[in-house]
N, C-alpha and C positions, 0 to 999 in steps of 0.2 A: 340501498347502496348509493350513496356520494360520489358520481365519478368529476374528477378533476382533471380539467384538459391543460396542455403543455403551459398555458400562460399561469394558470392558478397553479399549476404544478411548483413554478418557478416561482410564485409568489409565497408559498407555502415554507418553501426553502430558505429563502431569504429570511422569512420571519423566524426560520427556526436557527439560523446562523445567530441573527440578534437575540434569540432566547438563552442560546447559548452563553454566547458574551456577556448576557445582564446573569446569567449563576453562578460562572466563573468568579467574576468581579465579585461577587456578593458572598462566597463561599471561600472560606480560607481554608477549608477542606480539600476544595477540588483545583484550589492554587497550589496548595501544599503537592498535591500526586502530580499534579501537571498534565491534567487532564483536559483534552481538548476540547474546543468552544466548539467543534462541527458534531464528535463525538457525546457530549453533556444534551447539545438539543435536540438532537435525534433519537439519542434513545431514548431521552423522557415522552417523544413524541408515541415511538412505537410501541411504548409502555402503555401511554394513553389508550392508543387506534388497539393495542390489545385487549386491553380494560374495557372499551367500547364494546369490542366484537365476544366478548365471553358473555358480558351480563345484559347484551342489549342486542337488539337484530341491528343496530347501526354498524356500517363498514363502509373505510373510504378508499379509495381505487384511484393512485396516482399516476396521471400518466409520463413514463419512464424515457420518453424520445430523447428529451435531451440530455441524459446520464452517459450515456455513450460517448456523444461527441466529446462533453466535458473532460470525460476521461482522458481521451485521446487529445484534446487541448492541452491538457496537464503532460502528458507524455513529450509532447511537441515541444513546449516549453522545455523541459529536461535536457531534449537532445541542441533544442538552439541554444541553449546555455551554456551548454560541453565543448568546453575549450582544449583543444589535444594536447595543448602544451602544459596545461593545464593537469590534464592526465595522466599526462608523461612524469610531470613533477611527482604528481602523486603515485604513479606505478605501484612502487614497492610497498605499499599501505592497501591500496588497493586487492593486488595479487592477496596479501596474507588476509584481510578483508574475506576476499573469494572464499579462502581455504577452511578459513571458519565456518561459513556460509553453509560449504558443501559439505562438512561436518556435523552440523544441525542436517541435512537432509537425509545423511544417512542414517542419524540420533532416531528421526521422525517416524523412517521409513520400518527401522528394527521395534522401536515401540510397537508402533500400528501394528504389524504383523504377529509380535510377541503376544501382543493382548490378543486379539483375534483367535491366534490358537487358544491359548489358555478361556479362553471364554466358549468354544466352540465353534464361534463363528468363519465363513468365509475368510483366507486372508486377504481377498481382495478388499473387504471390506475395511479391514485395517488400512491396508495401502490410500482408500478412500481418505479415512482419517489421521493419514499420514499429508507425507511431502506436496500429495497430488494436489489437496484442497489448501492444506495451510499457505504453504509455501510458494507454492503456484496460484490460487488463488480460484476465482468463480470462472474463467476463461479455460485456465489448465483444468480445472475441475469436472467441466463440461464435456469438456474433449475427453478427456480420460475414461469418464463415466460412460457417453458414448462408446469407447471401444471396448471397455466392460461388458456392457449389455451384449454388443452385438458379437465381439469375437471368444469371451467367457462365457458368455449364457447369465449374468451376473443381473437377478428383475431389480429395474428400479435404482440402479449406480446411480445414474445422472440426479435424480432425486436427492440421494443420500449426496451426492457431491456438493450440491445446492447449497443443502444443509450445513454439511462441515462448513464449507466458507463462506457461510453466513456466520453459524458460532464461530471462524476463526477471527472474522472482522472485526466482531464487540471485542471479543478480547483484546486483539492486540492493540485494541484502541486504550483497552483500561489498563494493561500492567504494564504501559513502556514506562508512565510515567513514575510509578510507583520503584520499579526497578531503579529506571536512574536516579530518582529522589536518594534510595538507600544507598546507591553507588557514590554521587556527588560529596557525600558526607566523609570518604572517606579521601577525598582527591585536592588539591590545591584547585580554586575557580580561578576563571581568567580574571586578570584585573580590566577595571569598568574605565575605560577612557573615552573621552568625548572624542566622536568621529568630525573628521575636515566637512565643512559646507559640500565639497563636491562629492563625499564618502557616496559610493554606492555600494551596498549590501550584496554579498554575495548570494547564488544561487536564490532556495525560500527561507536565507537564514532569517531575515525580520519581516515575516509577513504583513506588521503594523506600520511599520514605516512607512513615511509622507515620500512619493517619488517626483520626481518633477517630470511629466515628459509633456507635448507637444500632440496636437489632432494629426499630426502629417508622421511622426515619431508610433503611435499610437495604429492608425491606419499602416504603417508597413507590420507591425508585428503582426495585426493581426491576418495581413496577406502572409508573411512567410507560414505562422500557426495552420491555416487553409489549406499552402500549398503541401506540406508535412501529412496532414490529414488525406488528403486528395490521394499523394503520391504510396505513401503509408499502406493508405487502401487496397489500394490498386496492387500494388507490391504483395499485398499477404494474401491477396485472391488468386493471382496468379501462383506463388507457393502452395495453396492450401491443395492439402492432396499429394504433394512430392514429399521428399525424405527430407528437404530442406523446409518445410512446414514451423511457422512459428507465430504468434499471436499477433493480432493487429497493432496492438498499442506496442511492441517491440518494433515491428516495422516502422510506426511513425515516428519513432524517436531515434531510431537509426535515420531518416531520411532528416531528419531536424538536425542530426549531427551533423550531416554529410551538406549539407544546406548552407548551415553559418559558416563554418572551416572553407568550404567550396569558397563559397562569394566573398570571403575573407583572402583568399590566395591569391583567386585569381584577376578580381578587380579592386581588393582593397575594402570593400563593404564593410564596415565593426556595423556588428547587430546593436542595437539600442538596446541594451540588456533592461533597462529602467521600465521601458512598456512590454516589454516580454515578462515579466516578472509580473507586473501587477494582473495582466490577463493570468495567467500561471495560478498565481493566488486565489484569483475569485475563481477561474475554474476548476482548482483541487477543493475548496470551501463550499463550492457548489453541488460538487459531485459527492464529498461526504455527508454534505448532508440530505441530498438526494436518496442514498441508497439507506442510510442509516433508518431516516423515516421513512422509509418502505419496504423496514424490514418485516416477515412474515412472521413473528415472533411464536407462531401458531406451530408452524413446521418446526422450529428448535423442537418445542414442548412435544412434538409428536414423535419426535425422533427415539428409537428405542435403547433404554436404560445403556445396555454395552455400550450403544456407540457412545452417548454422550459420557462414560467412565473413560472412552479412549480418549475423547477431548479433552475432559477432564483433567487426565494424567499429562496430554500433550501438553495443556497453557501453563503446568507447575513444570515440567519438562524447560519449557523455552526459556521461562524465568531464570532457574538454575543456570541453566547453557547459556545466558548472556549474563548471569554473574561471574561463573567458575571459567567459563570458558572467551568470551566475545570479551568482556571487560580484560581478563585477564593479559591474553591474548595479542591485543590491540594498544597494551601499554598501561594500562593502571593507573591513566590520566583521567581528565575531564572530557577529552575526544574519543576517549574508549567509554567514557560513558552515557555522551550522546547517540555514540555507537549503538553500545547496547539495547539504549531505548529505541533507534530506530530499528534494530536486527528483532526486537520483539513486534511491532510496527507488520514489518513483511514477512517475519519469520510466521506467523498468525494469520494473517490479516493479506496484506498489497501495500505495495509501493506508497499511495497516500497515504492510506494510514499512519504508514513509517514517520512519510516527512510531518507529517502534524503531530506526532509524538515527539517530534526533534522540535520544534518550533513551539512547542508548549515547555518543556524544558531550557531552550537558549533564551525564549523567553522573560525567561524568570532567574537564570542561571548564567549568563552570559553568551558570548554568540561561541562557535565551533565550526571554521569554514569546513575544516577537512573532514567534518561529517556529512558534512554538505555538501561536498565533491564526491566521496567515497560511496554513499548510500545509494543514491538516485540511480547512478552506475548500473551497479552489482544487484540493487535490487530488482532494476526494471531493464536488465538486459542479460546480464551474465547468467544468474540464478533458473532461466530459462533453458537455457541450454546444460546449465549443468544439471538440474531437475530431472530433461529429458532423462540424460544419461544415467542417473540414479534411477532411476524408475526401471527403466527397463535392464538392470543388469536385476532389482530383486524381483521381475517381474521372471527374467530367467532361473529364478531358484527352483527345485527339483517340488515344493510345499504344494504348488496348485498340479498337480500331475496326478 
């Protein structure tokens, strides 16, 4: 056993972020699907660390402390970025945004449970490999599984939930891009015009972009990121356990919202968007590829034949639903097709994954503010509460009685 403590952890990462970026570059393959540089070197990695551990007693053991924060950095970022006026503009894209959203959860939740019967199994088990892990993610996954176990009698949910959103992460790493590749083809691209010297990129549309900021520019961000985290925190410990219970990383990006808008009103404060952004960047690149290579590739494999058929069917499921429907939907543009690939992104997967599905496509495809405004959103805030509510109206169906 190889154990790697938090520094080599980080070190480990980083090299797999540039492993990435040299196949990408090198691969007209993985340019062509628009497949991301966190996602390409992580899973070659855990490919590896599973190749290792089948044919060899070798096993490496990363330690995961700072995947967390990151996360929650990356969240923090989102909410100090979200400009209300900003939203308000966006409203009505947004709202219909939503509505499709909670259209895949109910899509997700009728799968799950349809397959489950017809296979025999548990329907909670479907529910498992439905909205709870895809959509919701390893957080909602956890939670849910927990109150499987203990208030269903349900052995080993939290297990099986693990699982699903781990299988839902690679995925929706791999077919955002692919979807909008075959989307783009059918839509007018933006035209390429050269931005002003003082152009700043909105939200994480140009991850690679040079930004200018300043040590004193720099140092506030990342005190307001801190206080977001801190406050964040604090906030979802005290909910945890009431009816109003809701995940950490939604906490700190509501408190990031309420943060820039606040100190915006009331003394005038414009956040430095420039150093928020590039902290943002390396901690959503950081954290994917954190979790990517440390995925347990061993527990998919172990997962039994049904479930992984319900997955199955759900990742060719979200495909269709963000051709037929999200693309459709959303306007029949270029921004309904960045959409798309981000709605596979979280639809699958989590909020990063999304935006690095959208940022491998604007990449390569031109930028799309208002996917960029719309996703982050709905993904990492709204879809939670809407989740809730779907969950528990087919959790009151008469099938588990």
């Amino acid at each position: 056993m190889i154990n790697l403590d938090t520094l080599e952890t980080l070190v480990a990462a980083s090299l797999v972020l540039l492993l990435g970026r040299k196949l990408v570059s090198s691969s007209s393959l993985l340019r062509t699907y628009s497949i991301p540089e966190p996602v390409v070197g992580g899973l070659l990695v855990a490919l590896l660390l599973f190749g290792l551990r089948s044919f060899s007693s070798v096993q490496v053991q990363f330690d995961n402390t700072l995947q967390g924060p990151l996360m929650l950095a990356f969240f923090a970022t989102i909410g100090l970025n979200a400009n209300l006026a900003s939203l308000k503009a966006g409203g009505r894209t947004l709202a219909l945004f939503l509505g499709v959203v909670v259209g895949l959860l109910v899509l997700q939740d009728a799968i799950g449970i349809g397959m489950a019967k017809l296979m025999g199994l548990d329907p909670l088990i479907g529910l498992l490999g439905a909205s709870v892990t895809l959509s919701g993610g390893h957080g909602t996954g956890a939670a849910w599984g927990k109150v499987f176990s203990e208030r269903h009698g349900l052995v080993a949910a939290t297990e099986i939930a693990i699982a699903c959103a781990t299988f839902g992460l690679v995925l929706g790493g791999l077919i955002g891009g692919p979807v909008a590749g075959f989307l783009v083809k059918r839509v007018k691209l933006p035209s390429v015009q050269k931005a002003p010297a003082d152009h700043t990129p909105l939200s994480f549309e140009q991850p690679k972009a040079e930004q200018l900021i300043t040590p004193q520019a720099f140092i506030e961000a990342l005190a307001l990121i801190a206080v977001s985290l801190s406050a964040g925190t604090l906030i979802a410990n005290q909910l945890n356990g009431t009816a109003f219970e809701l995940p950490t990383f939604v906490c700190v990006l509501f408190v990031g919202v309420v943060l820039s808008n606040g100190l915006s009103l009331l003394i005038g404060y414009k956040i430095f968007e420039r150093a928020i952004l590039v902290l943002g960047n390396v901690s959503l690149s950081l954290f994917l590829a954190m979790a990517l290579m440390s995925l347990r590739l061993w527990d998919l494999a172990s997962l039994a034949l049904p479930v992984l058929l319900i997955l199955a069917v759900q990742a060719v499921a979200m495909a269709a639903y963000a051709v037929f429907v999200t693309f459709r939907v959303m306007g029949k543009n270029y921004d309904a097709a960045v959409l798309a690939a981000g709605h596979c992104g979280f639809g699958l997967g989590a909020t990063p994954t999304a935006i690095a599905n959208m940022q491998a496509v604007t990449d390569r495809f031109g930028p799309s503010p208002l996917a960029f405004l719309v996703v982050p959103m709905v993904s990492a805030f709204f879809i939670d509460i809407a989740n809730a509510i779907v969950i528990k109206l087919f959790l009151a169906l008469p099938i588990y009685n």
